[in-house]
C-alpha positions as CSV (number, residue, x, y, z in Angstrom):
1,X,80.0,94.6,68.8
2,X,80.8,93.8,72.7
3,X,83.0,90.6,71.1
4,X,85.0,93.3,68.8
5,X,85.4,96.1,71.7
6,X,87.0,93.3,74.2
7,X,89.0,91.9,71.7
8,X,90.6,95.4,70.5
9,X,92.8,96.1,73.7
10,X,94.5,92.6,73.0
11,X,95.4,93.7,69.4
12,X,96.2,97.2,70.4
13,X,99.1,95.0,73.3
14,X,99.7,93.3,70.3
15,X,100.6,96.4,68.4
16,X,102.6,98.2,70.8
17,X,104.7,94.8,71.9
18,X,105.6,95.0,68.4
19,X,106.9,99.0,68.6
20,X,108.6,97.5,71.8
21,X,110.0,94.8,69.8
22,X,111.3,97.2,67.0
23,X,112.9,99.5,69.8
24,X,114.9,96.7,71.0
25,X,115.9,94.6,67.8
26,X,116.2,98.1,65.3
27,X,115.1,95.5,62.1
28,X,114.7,96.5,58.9
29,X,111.6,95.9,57.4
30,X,109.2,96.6,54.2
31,X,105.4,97.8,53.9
32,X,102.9,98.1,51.2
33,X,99.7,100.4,50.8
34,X,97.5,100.5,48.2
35,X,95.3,103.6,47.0
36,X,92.7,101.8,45.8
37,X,90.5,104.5,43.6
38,X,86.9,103.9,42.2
39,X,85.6,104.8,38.6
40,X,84.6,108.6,40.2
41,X,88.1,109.0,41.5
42,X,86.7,108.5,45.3
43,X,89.7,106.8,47.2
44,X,89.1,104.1,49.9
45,X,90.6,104.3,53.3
46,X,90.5,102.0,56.5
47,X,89.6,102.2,59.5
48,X,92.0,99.5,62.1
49,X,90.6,98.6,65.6
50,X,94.0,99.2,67.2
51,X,95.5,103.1,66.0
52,X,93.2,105.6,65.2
53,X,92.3,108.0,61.6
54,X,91.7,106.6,58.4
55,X,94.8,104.9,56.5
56,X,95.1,103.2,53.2
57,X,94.8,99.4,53.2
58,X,98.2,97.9,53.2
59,X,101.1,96.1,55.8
60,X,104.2,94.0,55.8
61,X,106.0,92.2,53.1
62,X,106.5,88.6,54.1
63,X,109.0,86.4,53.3
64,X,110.0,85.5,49.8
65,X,107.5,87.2,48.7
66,X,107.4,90.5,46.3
67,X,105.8,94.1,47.5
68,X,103.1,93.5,44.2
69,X,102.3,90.2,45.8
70,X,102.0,91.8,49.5
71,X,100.4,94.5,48.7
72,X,97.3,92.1,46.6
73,X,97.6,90.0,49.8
74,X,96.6,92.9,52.4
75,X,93.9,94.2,49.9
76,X,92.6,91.0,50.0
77,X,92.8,90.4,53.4
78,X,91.7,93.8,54.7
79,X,89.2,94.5,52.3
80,X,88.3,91.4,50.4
81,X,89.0,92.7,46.4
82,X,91.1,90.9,44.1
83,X,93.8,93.7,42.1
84,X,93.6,92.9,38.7
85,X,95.5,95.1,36.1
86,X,98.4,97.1,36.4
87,X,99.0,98.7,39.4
88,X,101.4,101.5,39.3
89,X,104.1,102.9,42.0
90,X,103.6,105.8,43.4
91,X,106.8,106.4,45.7
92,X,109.1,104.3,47.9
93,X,109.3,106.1,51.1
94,X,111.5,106.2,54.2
95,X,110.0,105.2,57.9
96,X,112.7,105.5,60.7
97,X,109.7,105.2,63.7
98,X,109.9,103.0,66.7
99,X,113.0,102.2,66.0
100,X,112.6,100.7,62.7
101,X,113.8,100.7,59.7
102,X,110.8,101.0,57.3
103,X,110.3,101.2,53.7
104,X,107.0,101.6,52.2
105,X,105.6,101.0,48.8
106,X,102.8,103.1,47.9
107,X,100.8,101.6,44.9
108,X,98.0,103.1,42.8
109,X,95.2,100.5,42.5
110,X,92.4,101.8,39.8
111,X,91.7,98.4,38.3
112,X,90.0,96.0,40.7
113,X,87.3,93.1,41.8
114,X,84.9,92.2,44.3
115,X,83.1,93.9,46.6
116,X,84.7,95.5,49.8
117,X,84.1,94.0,52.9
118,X,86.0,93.7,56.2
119,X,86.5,91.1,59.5
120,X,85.1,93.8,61.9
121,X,88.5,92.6,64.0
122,X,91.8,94.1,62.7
123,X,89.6,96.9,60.2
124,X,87.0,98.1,61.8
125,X,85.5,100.7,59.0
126,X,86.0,101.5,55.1
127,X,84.7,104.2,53.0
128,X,85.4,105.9,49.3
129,X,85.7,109.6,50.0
130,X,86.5,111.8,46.8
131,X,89.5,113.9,47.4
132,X,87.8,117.1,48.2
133,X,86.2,114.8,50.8
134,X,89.1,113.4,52.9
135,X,88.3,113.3,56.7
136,X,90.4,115.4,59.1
137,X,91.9,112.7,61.2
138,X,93.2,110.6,58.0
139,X,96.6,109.8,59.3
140,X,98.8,112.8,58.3
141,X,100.9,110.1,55.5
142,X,97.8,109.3,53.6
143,X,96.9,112.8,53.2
144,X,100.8,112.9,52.0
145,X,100.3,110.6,49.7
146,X,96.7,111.8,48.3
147,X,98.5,115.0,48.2
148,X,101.5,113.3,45.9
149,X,99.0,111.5,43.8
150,X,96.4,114.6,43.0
151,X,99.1,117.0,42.4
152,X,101.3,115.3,40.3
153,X,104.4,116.7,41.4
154,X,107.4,114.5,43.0
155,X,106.9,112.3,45.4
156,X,108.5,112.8,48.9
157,X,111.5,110.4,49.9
158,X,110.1,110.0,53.7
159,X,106.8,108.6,54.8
């Protein structure tokens, strides 16, 4: 645990070089997140070691590569399970934050593998929390998007 608490101010510089970055170079960029339900409906969110509340797994898209394939990539490397299945889109929402240019594709994930686990570096906690169960400091988008997903109803156009 001392290893993981000295390491997390180097990723949490890490992280806010990169809001620097954004605020200087004003990119445009893509994300994935991915909520990844269980056979009860319980959803699972993340815990990272360098922002705070509890987020769906999910990050950039790389190049030449499609936001399917990134988001299976981030599940895989933020919580070790293999998607398998159809996954289907939720939304495609706006980010204009830090100065970027952000567009994020939520995807519903009911049909997985595996077992999760995580590096104890980048995500430092994961739980399935039914719905009536979310915590008060998930980050105000996921509760957005739980919102989206449980009611049904349209989907908003910004994060």
């Amino acid at each position: 645990m001392k290893k993981l608490l000295a390491r997390t101010p180097l990723i949490r510089m890490a992280h806010l070089t990169r809001i620097g970055w954004y605020n200087i170079s004003r990119p445009l960029t893509m994300g994935v997140r991915a909520l990844i339900r269980d056979r009860s409906g319980a959803v699972l969110l993340i815990r990272h070691s360098y922002v705070g509340g509890w987020h769906m797994p999910g990050g950039g898209v790389d190049r030449v590569e499609t936001v399917h394939q990134a988001m299976a990539r981030e599940v895989r490397e933020e919580v070790g399970l293999e998607v398998v299945g159809t996954v289907r889109l939720l939304g495609l929402y706006a980010r204009f934050r830090h100065g970027a240019s952000d567009h994020v594709s939520v995807f519903v994930v009911d049909e997985w593998s595996g077992t999760p686990e995580i590096d104890g570096f980048e995500i430092v906690d994961f739980r399935f929390f039914a719905p009536d169960e979310i915590p008060g400091d998930t980050s105000p988008a996921t509760q957005r998007r739980l919102a989206e997903l449980l009611s049904g109803q349209g989907v908003a156009e910004f994060w």
